[in-house]
C-alpha positions as CSV (number, residue, x, y, z in Angstrom):
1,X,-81.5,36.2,57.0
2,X,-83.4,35.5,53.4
3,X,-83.0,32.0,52.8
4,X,-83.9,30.6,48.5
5,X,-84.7,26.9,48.6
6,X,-85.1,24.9,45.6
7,X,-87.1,22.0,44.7
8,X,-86.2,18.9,44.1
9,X,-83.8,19.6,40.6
10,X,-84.2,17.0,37.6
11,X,-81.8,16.0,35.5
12,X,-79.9,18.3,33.2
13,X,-83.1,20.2,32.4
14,X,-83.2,21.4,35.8
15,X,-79.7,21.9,36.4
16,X,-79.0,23.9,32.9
17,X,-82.7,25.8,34.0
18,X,-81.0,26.5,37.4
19,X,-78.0,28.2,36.5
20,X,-80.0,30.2,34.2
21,X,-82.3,31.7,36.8
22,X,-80.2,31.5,40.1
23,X,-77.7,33.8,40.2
24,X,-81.1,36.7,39.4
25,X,-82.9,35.1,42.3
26,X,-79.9,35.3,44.6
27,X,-79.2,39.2,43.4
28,X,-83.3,39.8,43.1
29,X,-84.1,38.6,46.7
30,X,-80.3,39.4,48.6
31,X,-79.9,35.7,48.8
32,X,-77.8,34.7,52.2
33,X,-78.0,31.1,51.8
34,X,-79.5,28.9,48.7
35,X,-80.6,25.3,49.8
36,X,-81.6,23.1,47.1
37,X,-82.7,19.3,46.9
38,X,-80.2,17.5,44.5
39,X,-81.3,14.0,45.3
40,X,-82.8,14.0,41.4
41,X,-80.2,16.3,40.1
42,X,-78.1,13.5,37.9
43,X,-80.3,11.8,35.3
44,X,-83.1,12.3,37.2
45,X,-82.2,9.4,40.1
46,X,-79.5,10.2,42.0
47,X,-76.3,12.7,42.3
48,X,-72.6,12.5,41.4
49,X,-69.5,14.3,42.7
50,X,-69.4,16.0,38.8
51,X,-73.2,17.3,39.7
52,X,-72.9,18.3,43.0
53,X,-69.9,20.5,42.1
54,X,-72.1,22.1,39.1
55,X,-74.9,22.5,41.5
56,X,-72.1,24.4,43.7
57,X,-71.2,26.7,40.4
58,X,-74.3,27.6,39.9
59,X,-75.0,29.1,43.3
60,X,-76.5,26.5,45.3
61,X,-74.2,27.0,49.1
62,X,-76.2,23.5,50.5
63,X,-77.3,20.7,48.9
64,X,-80.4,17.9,50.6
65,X,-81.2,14.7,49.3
66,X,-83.6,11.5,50.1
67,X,-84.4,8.1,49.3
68,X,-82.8,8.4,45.9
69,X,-79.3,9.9,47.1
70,X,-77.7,6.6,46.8
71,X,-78.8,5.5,43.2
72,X,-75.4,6.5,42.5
73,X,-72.8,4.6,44.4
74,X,-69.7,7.5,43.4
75,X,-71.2,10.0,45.5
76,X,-71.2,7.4,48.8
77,X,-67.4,8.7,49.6
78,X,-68.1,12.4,48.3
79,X,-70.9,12.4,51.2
80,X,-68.0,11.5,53.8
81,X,-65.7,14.1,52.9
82,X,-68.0,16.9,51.5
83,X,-70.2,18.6,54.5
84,X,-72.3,20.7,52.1
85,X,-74.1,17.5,51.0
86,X,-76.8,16.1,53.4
87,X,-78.6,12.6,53.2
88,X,-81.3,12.1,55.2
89,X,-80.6,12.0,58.8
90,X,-82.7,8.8,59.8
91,X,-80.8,6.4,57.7
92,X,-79.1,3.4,59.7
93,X,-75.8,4.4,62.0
94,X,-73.3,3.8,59.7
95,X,-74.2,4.8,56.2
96,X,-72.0,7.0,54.7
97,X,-72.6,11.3,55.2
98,X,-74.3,12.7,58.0
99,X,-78.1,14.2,58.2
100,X,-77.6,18.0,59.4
101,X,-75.0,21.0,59.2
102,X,-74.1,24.2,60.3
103,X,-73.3,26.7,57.9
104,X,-72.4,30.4,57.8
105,X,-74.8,32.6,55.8
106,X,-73.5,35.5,53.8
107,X,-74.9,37.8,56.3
108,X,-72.2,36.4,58.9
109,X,-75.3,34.6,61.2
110,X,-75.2,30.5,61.3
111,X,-77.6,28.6,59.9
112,X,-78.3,24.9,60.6
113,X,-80.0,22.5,58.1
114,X,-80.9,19.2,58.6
115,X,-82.4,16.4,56.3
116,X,-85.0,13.8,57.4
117,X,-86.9,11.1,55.1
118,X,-91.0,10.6,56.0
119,X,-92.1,6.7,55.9
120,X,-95.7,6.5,55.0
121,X,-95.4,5.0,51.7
122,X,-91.7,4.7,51.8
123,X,-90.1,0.9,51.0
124,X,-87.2,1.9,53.4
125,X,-87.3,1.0,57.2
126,X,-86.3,4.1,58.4
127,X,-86.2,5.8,62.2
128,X,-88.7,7.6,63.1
129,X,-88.5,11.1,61.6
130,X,-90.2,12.3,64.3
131,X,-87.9,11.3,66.9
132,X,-84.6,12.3,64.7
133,X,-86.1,15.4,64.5
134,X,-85.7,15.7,68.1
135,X,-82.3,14.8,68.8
136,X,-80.8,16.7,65.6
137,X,-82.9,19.6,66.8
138,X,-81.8,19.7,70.0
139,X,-78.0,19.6,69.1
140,X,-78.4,21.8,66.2
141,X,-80.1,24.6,68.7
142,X,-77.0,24.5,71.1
143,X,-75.6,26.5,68.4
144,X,-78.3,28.5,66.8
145,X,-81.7,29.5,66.6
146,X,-82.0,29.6,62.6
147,X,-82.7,26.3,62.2
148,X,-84.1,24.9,58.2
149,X,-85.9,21.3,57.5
150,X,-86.0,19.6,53.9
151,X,-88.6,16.9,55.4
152,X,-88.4,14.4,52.2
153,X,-91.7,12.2,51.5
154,X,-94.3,10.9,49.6
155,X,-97.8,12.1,52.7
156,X,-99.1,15.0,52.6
157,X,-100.5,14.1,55.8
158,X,-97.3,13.1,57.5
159,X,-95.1,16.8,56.3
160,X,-98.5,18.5,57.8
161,X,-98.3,16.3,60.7
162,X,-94.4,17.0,61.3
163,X,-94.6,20.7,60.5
164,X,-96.7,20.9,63.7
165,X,-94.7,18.7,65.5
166,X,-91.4,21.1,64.8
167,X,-93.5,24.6,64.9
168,X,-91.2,27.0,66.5
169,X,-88.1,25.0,67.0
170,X,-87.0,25.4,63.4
171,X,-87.5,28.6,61.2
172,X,-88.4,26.8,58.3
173,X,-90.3,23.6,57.1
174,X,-89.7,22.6,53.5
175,X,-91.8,19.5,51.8
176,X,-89.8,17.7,48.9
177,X,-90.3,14.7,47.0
178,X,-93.2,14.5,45.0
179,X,-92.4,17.1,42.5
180,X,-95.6,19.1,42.9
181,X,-95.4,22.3,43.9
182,X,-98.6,22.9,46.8
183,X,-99.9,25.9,47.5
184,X,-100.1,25.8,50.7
185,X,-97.4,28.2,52.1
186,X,-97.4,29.7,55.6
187,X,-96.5,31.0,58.9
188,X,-97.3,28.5,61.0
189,X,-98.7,29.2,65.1
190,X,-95.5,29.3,66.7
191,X,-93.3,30.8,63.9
192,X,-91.9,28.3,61.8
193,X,-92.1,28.9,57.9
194,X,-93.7,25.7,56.1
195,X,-94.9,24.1,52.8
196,X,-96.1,20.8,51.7
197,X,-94.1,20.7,48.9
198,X,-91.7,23.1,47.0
199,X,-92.1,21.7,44.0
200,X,-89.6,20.2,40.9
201,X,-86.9,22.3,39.3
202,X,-86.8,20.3,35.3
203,X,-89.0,19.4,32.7
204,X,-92.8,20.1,33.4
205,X,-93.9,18.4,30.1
206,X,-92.7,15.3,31.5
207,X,-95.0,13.4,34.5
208,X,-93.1,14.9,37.4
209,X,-89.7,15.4,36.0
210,X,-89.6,11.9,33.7
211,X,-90.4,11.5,30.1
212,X,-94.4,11.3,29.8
213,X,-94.3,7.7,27.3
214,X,-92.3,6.2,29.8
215,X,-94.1,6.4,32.4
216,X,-97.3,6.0,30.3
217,X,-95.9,3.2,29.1
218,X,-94.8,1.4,32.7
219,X,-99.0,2.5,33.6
220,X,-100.5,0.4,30.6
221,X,-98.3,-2.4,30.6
222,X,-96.8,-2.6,34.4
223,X,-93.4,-3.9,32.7
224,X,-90.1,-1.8,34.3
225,X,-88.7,1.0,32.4
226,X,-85.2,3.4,32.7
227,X,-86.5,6.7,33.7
228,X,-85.3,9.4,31.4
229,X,-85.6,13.4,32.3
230,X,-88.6,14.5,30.2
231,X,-87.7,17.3,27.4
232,X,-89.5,20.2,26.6
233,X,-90.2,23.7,28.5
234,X,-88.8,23.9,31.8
235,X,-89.6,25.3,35.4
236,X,-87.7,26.4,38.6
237,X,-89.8,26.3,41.7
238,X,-88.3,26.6,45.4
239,X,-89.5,29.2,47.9
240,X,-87.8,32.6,49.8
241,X,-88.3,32.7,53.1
242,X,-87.0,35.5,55.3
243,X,-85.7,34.6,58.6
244,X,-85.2,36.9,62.0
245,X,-82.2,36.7,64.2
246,X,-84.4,35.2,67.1
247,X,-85.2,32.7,64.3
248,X,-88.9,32.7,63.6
249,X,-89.8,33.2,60.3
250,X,-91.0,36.5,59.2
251,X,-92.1,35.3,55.7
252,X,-92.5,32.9,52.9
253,X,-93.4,32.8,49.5
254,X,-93.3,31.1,46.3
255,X,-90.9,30.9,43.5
256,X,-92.1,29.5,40.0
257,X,-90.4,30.0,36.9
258,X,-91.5,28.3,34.1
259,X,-90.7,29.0,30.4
């Protein structure tokens, strides 16, 4: 199974970047399934129902979020009533959408995905992502092996920590959130593909997706300030992984494509 995941997408730079270079990745690497965080994807904080059905266009089959998925209160029934969406799974009972998903692959096998939030550094009292992990796990594994984690969070130390803790239970360990694309990309002990982070799909002339005199700005002066998707050349990052049947990973590698 050759799975594409994409970084956390920005704004309409990363969206109108996206559909420009998907539908080549998917034909250049025999795409069965393209994951991509959209928790960013609508000016830059949040996603809408109008979004998430461009992200769908463009070739994207699932879409993950985190913390920032319900800047935008439209999308709160959409996650009810559209499974391809994920928040994170470690949200309160109750909240609208649900945290994992099985999905067919075009190569006919099924592939489950499931979307957890870190909490060192995070304002949210969350569950422990650890623990979720093991429950959502455990069910998703009743009905297969190929099993793929967008692990959301600020720590490096924590998506190290939790790769480990998931090595060979999932096929795939995918970092999101701070925009930065490590370089740390590997096989780890027991099988289980993993990164730190995939990286941002928007603006790199911005500071991680926003528009670089806003945020310098907010540093000088501490005052508050709308966050508006930087301008200016543009990247894709994500990674391709390629997945056996038995569901161990049998590679990974980066994607970048910058302007």
């Amino acid at each position: 199974m050759n799975l594409i995941f994409i970084g956390d997408i920005f704004g309409s730079p990363g969206r109108e970047f996206l559909a420009a270079h998907l539908p080549s990745l998917i034909k250049r690497y025999e795409a069965d399934l393209v994951i991509a965080n959209g928790e960013n994807a609508a000016g830059g904080a949040g996603l809408t129902p109008e979004v998430a059905e461009e992200l769908f266009s463009a070739g994207v089959d699932v879409i993950t979020s985190g913390n920032h998925i319900w800047n935008k209160k439209e999308i709160f029934p959409t996650l009810d009533s559209e499974r391809r969406i994920l928040r994170p799974a470690n949200y309160p009972p109750g909240v609208p959408g649900k945290g994992s998903g099985l999905f067919q692959a075009r190569d006919g096998k099924t592939v489950g995905v499931l979307n957890v939030c870190g909490r060192v550094f995070s304002p949210q009292n969350l569950d422990c992502p650890f623990r979720v992990m093991d429950t959502e796990i455990l069910k998703l594994r009743q009905t297969t092996p190929i099993i793929v984690v967008d692990f959301h969070a600020e720590a490096t130390s924590e998506k190290v920590a939790a790769g480990y803790y998931v090595d060979g239970r999932v096929s795939a360990f995918l970092g999101t959130h701070t925009h930065v694309q490590t370089a740390d990309e590997r096989i780890l002990p027991n099988g289980t593909a993993y990164i730190t982070d995939a990286g941002m799909t928007g603006s790199y002339e911005g500071v991680i997706g926003v528009d670089k005199d806003i945020i310098l700005k907010r540093f000088l002066t501490q005052l508050p300030g709308r966050h508006e998707p930087a301008k200016g050349k543009r990247q894709l990052c994500g990674v391709f992984c390629e997945i056996a049947g038995s569901g161990s990973a049998r590679s990974i590698q980066r994607i970048t494509i910058r302007e």
